[in-house]
N, C-alpha and C positions, 0 to 999 in steps of 0.2 A: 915092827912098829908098836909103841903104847902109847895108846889116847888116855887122856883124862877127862872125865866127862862131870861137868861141873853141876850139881843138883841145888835147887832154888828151897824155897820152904815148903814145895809142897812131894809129897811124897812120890808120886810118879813121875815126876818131870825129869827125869831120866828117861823114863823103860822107851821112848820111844832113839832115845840114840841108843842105848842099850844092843833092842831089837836090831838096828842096823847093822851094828860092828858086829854083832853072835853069827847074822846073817853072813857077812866077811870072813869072818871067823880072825879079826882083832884085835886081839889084847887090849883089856880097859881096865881102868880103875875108877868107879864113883869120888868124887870127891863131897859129902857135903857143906857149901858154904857156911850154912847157918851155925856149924860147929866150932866153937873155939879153937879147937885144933885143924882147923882149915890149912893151916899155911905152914904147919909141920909136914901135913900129908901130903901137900904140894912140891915139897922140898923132899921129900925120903927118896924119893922115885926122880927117874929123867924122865919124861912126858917128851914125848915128841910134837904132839898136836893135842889140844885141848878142845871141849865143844860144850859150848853155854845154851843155857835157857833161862834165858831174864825173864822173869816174873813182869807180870803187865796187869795186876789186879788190886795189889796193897801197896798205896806209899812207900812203907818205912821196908819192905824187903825188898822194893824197886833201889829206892839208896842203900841198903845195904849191897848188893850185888852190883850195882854199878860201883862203890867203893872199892870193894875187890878187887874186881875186874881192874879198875885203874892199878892197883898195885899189880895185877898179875901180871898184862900187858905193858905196862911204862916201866915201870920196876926191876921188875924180874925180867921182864924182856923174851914170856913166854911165847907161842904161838897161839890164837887164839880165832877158833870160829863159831859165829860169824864174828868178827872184829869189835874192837872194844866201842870204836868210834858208831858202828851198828846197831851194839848192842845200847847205847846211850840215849840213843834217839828213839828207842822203842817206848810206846808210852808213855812218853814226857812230851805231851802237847808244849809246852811253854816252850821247851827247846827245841823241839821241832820247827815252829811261827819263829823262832830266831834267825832259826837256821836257815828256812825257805829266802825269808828277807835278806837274809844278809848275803846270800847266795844269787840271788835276785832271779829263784826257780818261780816260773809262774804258780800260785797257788790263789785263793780267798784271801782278801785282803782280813788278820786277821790283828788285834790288838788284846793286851797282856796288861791287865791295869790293878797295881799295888796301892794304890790311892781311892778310896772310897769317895773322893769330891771329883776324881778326875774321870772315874764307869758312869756318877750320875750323869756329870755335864756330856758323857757321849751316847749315855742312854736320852739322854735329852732331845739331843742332835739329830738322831740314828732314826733312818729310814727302817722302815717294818717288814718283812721279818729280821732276825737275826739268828744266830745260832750261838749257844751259850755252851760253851764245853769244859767237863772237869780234868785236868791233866793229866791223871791216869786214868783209866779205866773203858777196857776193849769189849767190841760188842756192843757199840752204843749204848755202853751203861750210863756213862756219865753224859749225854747229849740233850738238850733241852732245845724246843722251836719256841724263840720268845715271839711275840705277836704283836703288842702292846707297850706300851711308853709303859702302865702302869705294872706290868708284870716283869718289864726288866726291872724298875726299882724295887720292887717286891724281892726279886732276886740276889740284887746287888745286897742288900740290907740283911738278908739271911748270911752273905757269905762274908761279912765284916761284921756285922752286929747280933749277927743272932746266933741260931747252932751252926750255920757254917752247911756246905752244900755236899749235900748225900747222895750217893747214886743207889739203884733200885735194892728192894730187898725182893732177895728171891731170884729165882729163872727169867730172863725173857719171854717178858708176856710176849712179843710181835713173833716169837717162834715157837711155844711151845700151848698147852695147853693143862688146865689144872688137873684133869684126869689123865692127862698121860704122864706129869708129875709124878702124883699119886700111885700110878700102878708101878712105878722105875722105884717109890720108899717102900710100897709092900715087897717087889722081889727082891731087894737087896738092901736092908736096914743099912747096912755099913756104911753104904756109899750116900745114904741117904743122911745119916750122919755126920760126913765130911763135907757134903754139899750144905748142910743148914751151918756148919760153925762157918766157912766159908762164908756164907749170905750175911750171916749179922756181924764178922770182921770187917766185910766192906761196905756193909751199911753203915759201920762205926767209925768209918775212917773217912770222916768227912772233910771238905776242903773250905778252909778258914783265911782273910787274909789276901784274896786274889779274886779275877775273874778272868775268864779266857773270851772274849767274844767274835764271834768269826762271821763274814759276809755271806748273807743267804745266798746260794746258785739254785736256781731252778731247775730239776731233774727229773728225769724220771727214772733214772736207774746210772749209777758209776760202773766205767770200769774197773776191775782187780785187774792189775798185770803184775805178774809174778816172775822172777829175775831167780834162779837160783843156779849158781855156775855161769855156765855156758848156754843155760835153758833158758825158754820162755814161754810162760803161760799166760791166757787172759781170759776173762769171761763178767760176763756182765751180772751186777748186784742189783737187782729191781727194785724203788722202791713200795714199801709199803708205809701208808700211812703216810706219814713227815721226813721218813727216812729210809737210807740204803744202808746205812751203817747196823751191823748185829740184826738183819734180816736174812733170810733162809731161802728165799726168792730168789733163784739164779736161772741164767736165762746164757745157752752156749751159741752163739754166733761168730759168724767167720771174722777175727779182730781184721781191723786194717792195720797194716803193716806200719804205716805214719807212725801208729800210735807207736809202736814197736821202736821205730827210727828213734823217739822222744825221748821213752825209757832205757834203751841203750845210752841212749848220750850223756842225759843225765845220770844216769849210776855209773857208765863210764868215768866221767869229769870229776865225780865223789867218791870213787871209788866203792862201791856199795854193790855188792854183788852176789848178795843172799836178804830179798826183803821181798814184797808186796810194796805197790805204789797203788792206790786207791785215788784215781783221777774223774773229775768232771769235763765234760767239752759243753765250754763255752764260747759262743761266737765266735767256731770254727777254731778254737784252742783249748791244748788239753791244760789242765788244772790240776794240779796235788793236792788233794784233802788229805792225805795221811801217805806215812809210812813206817809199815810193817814189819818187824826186822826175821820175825819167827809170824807165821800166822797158819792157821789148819784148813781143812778144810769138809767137808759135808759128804762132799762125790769122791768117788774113788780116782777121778781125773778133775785136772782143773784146766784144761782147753779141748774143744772141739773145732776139728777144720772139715765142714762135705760132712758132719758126723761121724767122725773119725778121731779116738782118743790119740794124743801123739805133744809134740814140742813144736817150738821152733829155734832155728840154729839160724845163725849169723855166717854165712861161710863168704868168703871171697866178695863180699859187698855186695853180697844177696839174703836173705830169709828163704832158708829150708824149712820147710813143714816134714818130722820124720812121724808115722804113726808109731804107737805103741803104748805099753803102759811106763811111764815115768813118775808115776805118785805114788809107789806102794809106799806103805808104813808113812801114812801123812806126808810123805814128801819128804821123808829123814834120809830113808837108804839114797835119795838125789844129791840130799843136802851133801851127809859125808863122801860120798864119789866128791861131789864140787870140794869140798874140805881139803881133801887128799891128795887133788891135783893143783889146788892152790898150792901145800905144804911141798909138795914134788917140783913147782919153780923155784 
């Protein structure tokens, strides 16, 4: 077998499928996108299975690589995991909120407004809070708790008439802190270097032209439930402050299975069978605030069952709880096993 492993603009976003297939022992080729000669390298070789990591931090190499992808997957007619249609809906709030609706998946009632007469008139309208979100950007970068009549139009007016809407510069303040910053650029300049150009690219890459604005749910912490293969993970995001999204707050209790039942069905019916579903329960139903198509993770596991790291398995119209460790390497070495039995149907 040889994989091709498709690299985004940032420079390790490989080593972690890398890591996995060396583990297997593989055959790979890097391909990277960003290179002109992308689709020469594509073409010299037979690739058997392919495996992406769509960028979820800058615009313009989100469309770049979703571009690709469509020619690699429609076109060419490669194999491709996680799927093109997977990888499309990562990061792109706007088509995510298309998707949910038009799919008619319970989520936040959420609206998408190109019209600057048409955000006042609903900032007008609009019961308080709201949630104001930028179309890319993971880790609650882009997320704002609007409050006020007077703060949405504040808002609205920055991202059609003014500089247009920035997400933070710098680290996550709600997880990290300034002296432990500081001692990660004293021991390793390098890295510290690649982390600041990153910070002021996506501070620069402002959203102009739109507004995302989404229904407040009242929470105190979302599910993650994590779907990769045949596995399934969940565990709860707490929040802090305004928010569960890009906090570090994690809380492992025994999921209920329902929720389980939801997540099967729906990635079933969608076919979607390598993401994170980031849901609210509201009045006794579950909600989709996002999904995931690639996301990391903190802990070396992402479910506990009794205190017990392990999965769960769907077998014979039951949920199996298996213990063990199923997340090394971020959850890659899971991913391509799931990759490779997809390719083997």
């Amino acid at each position: 077998m040889l994989i091709g492993i498709l690299r985004n603009q940032n420079p390790d976003s490989a080593d972690r499928w890398i890591a996995a297939c060396e583990k297997k022992k593989i055959e790979y080729r890097v391909i990277d996108l960003l290179s002109n000669n992308w689709l020469n390298e594509l073409k010299a070789e037979k690739f058997d299975l392919l495996l992406s990591r769509p960028p979820g931090d800058i615009e313009r190499f989100k469309i770049m690589y979703d571009e690709k992808l469509y020619i690699i997957s429609k076109i060419l007619k490669m194999r491709l995991y996680p799927s093109y249609e997977e990888c499309l809906l990562y990061e792109n709030k706007k088509l995510l909120s298309y998707y949910l609706s038009a799919n008619q998946i319970p989520a936040p009632k959420t609206s998408v407004f190109y019209s600057y007469d048409e955000a006042r008139t609903f900032v007008q309208t609009s019961r308080f809070p709201i949630v104001a979100k930028s179309s890319i950007g993971a880790a609650g970068s882009g997320v704002q708790i609007i409050r006020t009549k007077e703060q949405g139009l504040k808002y609205i007016t920055k991202a059609f008439k003014g500089s247009g809407i920035r997400r933070r510069f710098g680290p996550n303040r709600v997880t990290g802190s300034p002296s432990k910053w500081f001692i990660k650029a004293i021991k390793d300049p390098s890295y510290f270097k690649m982390k600041l150009k990153t910070y002021v690219e996506r501070h620069r890459d402002a959203q102009f032209g739109f507004v995302i604005f989404q229904e407040y749910i009242p929470h105190d912490f979302e599910w993650r439930v994590a779907r990769i293969g045949d596995s399934y993970f969940a565990y709860k995001k707490l929040k802090v402050g305004d928010k569960s999204s890009g906090v570090k707050s994690l809380a492992y209790e025994n999921p209920p299975l329902a929720m389980f039942d939801f997540v099967r069905e729906l990635s079933e019916s969608h076919k979607i069978t390598c993401a994170a579903f980031d849901l609210f329960l509201s009045g006794g139903n579950y909600l989709v605030n996002e999904i995931q198509t690639l996301f990391g993770h903190i802990k070396d596991h992402i479910l506990e069952v009794d205190a017990k790291a392990g999965r769960y398995l769907y077998k014979s119209g039951c949920w199996i709880f298996e213990a063990g460790d199923f997340n090394s390497n971020e959850s890659f070495d899971l991913r391509l096993e799931a990759a490779i039995a997809q390719y083997q149907k």
